[in-house]
RODO-2510 file (C-alpha; in nm, 4 decimals, decimal comma):
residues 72
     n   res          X          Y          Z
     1     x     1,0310     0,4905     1,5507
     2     x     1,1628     0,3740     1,2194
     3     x     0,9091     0,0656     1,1971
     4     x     0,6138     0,3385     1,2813
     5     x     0,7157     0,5274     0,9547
     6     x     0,6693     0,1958     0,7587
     7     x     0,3437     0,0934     0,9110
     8     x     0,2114     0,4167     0,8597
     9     x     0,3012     0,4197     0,5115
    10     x     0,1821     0,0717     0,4660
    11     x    -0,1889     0,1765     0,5802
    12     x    -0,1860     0,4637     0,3797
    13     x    -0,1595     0,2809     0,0608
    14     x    -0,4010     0,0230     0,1763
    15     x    -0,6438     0,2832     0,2582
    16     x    -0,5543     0,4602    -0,1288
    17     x    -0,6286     0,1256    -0,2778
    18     x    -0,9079     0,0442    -0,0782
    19     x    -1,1044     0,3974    -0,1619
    20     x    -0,9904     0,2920    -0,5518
    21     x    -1,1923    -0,0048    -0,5251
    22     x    -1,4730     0,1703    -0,3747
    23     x    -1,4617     0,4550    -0,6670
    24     x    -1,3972     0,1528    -0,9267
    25     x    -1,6887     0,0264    -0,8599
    26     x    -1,8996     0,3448    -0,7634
    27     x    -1,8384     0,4313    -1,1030
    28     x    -1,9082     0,1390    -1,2448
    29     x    -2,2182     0,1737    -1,1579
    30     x    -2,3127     0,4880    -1,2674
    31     x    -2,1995     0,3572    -1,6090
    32     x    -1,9034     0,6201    -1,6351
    33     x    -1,6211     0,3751    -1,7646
    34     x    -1,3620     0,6768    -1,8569
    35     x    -1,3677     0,7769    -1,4392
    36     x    -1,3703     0,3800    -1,3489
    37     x    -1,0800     0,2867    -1,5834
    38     x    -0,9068     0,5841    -1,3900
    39     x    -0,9733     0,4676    -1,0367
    40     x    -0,9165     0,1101    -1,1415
    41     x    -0,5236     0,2401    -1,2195
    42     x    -0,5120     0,3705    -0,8965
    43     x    -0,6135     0,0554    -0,7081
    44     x    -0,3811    -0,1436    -0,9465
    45     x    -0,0770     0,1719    -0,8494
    46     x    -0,1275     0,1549    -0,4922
    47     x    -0,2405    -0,2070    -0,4450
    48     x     0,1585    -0,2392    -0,5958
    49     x     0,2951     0,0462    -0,3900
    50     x     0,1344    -0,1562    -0,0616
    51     x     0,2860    -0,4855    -0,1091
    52     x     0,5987    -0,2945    -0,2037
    53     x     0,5875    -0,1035     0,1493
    54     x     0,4699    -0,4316     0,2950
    55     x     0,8125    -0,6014     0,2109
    56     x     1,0545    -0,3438     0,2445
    57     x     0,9124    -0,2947     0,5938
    58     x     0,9419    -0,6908     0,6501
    59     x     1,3054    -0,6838     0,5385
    60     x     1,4210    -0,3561     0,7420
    61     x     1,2779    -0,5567     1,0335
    62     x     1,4880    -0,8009     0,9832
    63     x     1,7536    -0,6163     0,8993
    64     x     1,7189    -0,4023     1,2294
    65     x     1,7040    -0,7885     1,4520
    66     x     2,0481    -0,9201     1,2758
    67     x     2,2327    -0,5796     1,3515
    68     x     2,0688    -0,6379     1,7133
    69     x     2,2270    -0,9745     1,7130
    70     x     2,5501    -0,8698     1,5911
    71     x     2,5985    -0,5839     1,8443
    72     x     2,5449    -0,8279     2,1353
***
């Protein structure tokens, strides 16, 4: 249940940067730099936020196998 929570999580800020990238460059084309510059922050934000998620989730797995270990 717990490692649900952080996958979930995980794709959500995947999906937030991925859409950022999208509107990055969307904008970018339209030649709107104040809205790209904007979106581009976001995609930097979650892009960070992801691979934090990413590694917290790796290490509570972890965490969760040793404490299986131990309580054998």
């Amino acid at each position: 249940m717990e490692n649900n929570l952080f996958k979930i999580m995980e794709k959500l800020w995947l999906a937030g940067a991925i859409l950022g990238a999208i509107c990055c460059v969307f904008f970018l084309i339209q030649k709107d730099n104040d809205s790209a510059l904007f979106f581009f922050g976001f995609f930097i934000l979650s892009s960070l936020i992801y691979l934090l998620r990413k590694r917290q989730g790796k290490r509570h797995q972890e965490y969760l196998e040793h404490k299986k270990k131990a309580g054998k």
